[in-house]
Phi, psi and omega in degrees: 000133184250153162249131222220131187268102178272117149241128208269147183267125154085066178218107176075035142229118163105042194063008183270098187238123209234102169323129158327319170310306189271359182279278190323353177272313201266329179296314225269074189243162184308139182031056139224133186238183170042027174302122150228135169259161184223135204029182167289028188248346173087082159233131188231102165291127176194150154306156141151126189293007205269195192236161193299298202281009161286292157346289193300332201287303184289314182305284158022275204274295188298338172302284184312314194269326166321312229227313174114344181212163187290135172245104180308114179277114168255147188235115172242158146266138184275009158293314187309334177273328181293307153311319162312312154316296181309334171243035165305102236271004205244327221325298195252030162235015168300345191273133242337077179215187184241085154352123158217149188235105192272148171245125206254119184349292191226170145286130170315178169239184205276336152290339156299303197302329173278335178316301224272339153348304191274344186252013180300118162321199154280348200213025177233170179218149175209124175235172188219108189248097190113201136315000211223060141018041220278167200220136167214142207212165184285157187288132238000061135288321184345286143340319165254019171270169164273000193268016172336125155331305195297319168295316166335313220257318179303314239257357181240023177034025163239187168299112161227158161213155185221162205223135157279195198243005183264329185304307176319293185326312185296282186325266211301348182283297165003301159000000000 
């Protein structure tokens, strides 16, 4: 039995708005157990022996008939978050500046990566290790960077969602 962090793409954002109650509702499906949610941003905790890509297949599919529209699935683990923490490529350019971490379908290529390089502030940065996206932008910029899930998402043709880095962190003491 694994315990798996579901972080959902377009949920409580852009009017789209879903109570924590009924999201944890909508997971309480065969063989996922022990559902807590975490904050409003569509982060979902559960058990469950199924496999990743059965698992998404199913979330998915119930999101999508529930809620009317598609909700992109990331299924992490918390080792998988711990790593993600652990090769954090900024550790020592966190003092005033803000950490985000996008999580990506697939990996990009690498003609995504400079696009997205170039539409980089003066004082922001994006690097990509993996599945992962790390964004480091002046501390509450996030909101004025060009570095957006949605540019994230164009300019590297996947899938994304993105988390700060104090939520990474809140999550994995979750454990």
């Amino acid at each position: 039995m694994a315990r798996y962090i579901a972080f959902l793409r377009a949920v409580n954002v852009g009017g789209r708005v879903v109570k924590m109650d009924e999201l944890k509702r909508l997971f309480v499906m065969p063989g996922i157990t022990n559902i807590s949610t975490y904050i409003q941003s569509g982060n979902v905790i559960f058990d469950s022996s199924a496999g990743v890509e059965t698992l998404k297949g199913k979330i998915e599919g119930k999101l999508l008939k529930a809620l009317g529209y598609e909700v992109t699935v990331f299924l992490k683990t918390f080792e998988e978050i711990r790593d993600i923490i652990e090769r954090n490529p900024y550790k020592k350019d966190l003092e005033d500046m803000g950490l985000y971490v996008s999580m990506l379908s697939s990996v990009a290529d690498t003609e995504g990566l400079k696009q997205l390089q170039l539409l980089a502030g003066e004082q922001e940065q994006v690097k990509i290790l993996g599945t992962e996206a790390y964004i480091l932008v002046p501390q509450n910029g996030y909101g004025n960077s060009k570095l957006s899930n949605t540019t994230v998402e164009k300019k590297l043709k996947v899938r994304a969602t993105t988390r700060n880095w104090a939520t990474m962190n809140k999550i994995l003491a979750l454990e």
